[in-house]
N, C-alpha and C positions, 0 to 999 in steps of 0.2 A: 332645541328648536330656536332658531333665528326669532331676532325681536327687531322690530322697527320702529323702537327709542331710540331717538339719534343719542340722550343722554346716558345710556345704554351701552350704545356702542361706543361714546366713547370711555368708560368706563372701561371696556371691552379692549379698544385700543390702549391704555394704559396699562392692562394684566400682561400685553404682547411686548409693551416694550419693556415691564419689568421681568420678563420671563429671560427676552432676547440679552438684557445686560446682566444679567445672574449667566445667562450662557458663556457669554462674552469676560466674564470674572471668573467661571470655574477654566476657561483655556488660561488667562492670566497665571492660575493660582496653579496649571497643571496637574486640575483635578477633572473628572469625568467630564464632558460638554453636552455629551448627548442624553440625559436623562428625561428632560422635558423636548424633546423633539418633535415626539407624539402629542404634545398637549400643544406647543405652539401651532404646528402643523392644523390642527381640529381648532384651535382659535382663529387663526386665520381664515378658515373655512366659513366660521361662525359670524365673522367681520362681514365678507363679504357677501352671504346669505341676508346680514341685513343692509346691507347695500343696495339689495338688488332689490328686497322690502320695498323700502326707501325711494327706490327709483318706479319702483309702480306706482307706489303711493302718490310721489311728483307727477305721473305722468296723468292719474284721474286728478288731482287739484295741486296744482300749480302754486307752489309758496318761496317765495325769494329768500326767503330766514331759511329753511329747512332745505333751501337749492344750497344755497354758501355753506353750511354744516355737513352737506355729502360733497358736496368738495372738499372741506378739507379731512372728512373722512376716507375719500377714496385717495386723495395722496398719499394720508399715513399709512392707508395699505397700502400701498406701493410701496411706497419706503420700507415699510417691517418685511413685507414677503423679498422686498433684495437683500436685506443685510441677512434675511435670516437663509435662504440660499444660496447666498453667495458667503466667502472668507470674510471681505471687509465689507463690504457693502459698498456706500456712494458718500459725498459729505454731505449731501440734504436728509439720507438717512440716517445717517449718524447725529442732525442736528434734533430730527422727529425722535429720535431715539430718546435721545436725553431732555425734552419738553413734555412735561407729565400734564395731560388734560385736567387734572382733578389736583389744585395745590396742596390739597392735604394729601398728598402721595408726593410729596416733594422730597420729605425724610427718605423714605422706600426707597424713589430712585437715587437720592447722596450715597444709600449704604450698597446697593447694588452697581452704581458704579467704582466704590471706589476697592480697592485689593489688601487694604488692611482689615485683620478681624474684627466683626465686632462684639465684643467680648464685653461691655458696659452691661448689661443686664444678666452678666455670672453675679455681680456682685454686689446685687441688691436683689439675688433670687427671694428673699424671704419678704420681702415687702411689695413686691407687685405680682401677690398670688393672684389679686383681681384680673390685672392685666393679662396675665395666663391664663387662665380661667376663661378670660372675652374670645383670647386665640383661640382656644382649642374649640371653644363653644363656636366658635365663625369658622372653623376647619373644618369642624363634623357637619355642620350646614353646607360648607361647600362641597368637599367630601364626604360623604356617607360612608359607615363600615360595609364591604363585600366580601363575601367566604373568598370570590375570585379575584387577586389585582387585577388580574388581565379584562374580566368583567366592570372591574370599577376604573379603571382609566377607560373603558369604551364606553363608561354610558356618563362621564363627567360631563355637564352641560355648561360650559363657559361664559355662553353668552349675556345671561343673568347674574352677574359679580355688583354684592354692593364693594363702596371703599374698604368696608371694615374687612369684608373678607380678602379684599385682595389685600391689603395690608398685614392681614395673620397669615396667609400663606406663604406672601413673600418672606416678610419675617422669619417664618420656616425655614425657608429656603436656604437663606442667607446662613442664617446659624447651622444648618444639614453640612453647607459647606464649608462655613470654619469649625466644624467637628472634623470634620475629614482633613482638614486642613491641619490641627491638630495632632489627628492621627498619623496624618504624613511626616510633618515634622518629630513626632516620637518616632515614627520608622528609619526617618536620616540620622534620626541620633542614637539609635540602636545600630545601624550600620556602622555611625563615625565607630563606636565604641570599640564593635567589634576588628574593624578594622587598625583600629591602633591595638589591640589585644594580637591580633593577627603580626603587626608590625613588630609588635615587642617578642612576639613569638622568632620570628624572622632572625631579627638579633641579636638573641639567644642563640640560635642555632649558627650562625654566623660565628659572631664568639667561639664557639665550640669547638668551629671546622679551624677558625687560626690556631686556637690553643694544637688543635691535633696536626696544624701543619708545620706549627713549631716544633713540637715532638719530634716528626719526620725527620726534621731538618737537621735537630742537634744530632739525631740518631746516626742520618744519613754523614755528619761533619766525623761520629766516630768512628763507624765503618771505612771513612776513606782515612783517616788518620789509621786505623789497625794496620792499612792496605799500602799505607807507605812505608810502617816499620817492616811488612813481612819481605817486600819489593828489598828492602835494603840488604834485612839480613839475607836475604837469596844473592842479593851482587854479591856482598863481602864471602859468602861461603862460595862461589865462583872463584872468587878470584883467589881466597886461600886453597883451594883443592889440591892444587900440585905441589904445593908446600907439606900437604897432609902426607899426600904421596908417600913423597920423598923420605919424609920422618919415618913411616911405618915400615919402607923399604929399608930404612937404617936399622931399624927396631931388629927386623928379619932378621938381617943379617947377623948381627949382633949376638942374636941368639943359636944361631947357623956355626958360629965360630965358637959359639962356649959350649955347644953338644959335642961338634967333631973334637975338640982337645981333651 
């Protein structure tokens, strides 16, 4: 249900633009984009349902403080609904993007804009169990367990976020993605691996095929070396032939003459 706490909604616009630049870091990082789509989509919904609160409320009593707070509430929704359906957005949304309503979300947004991981709290897991502890306790508040996901992302109500939850969420978030991010990175280096295991296979087999076409070669150098001594002895035996002839016709004879005497 829509609230018409402008201090609310902007809370509400800050969950939107830390949703929109986690979006904007998982395309950087070439990890999923579209996961919270659904959720941004139902916030944005939630924004301007109290907008429109808001503008009733102005129209029965007339307040000059709460007329400037839905103006610059209804810019930021403008700006978050173009950047978030469109590729880049505008540079007025982009500047809405990155100006957090609430300064203690200031952290949130540095770590959701920026595309290095943040991996500072792997290594003091043992000493801010509390800290963990506050998150998961401000998660299951924002999120409740459902037997159905599909049931519990339709009935998540957004528009109710204190800071602390949108800071454990986000935080979530953040870290869901340099897990993944992680995991990418072990996947490219399971590939390089493989692929140099692949290359080294290569040539080997490589190697192999010269050693066997050297073989060939010397083989093929004896064959034609056989091929010129048989070529030769074949001319010489041409050209002695008539010589042989003649000797064996003497031979004949020879013995022709010691039978008849």
């Amino acid at each position: 249900m829509a609230t018409a706490n402008p201090a609310q909604l902007f809370l509400l616009a800050d969950h939107i633009k830390l949703s929109l630049l986690e979006r904007q870091r998982a395309v950087s990082l070439n990890l999923s984009p579209n996961t919270q789509d659904g959720q941004i989509s139902r916030s944005l919904e939630s924004l301007s349902s109290g907008l429109s609160a808001l503008d009733a409320q102005l129209s029965q009593n007339p307040d000059e403080s709460l007329q400037d707070q839905v103006s610059r509430l209804r810019a930021q929704h403008d700006d978050l609904s173009a950047q978030f359906s469109t590729t880049g957005g505008n540079a007025s949304g982009a500047e809405t993007l990155s100006s957090p309503n609430d300064p203690s979300l200031s952290s949130d947004f540095a770590a959701a804009s920026t595309t290095q991981p943040q991996r500072q709290k792997k290594a003091v897991r043992f000493t801010d169990a509390s800290d963990g502890d506050e998150d998961a306790a401000a998660r299951a508040a924002l999120f409740p367990y459902r037997d159905d996901p599909d049931e519990e992302e339709a009935l998540q109500d957004q528009s109710n976020l204190s800071n602390q939850q949108i800071h454990a969420y986000h935080r979530q978030v953040i870290e869901q993605q340099d897990e993944q991010l992680d995991r990418l990175g072990e996947s490219i280096g399971r590939q390089r691996d493989l692929s140099i295991q692949i290359g080294d296979e290569l040539d080997s087999h490589v190697m192999l095929l010269d050693e066997v076409d050297e073989s060939v070669d010397r083989h093929q150098s004896q064959l034609d070396r056989a091929g010129k001594r048989l070529a030769k002895v074949g001319r010489r035996a041409r050209e002695n032939w008539s010589m042989t002839i003649i000797v064996v016709l003497i031979v004949i004879l020879v013995l022709l003459i010691v039978i008849t005497k």
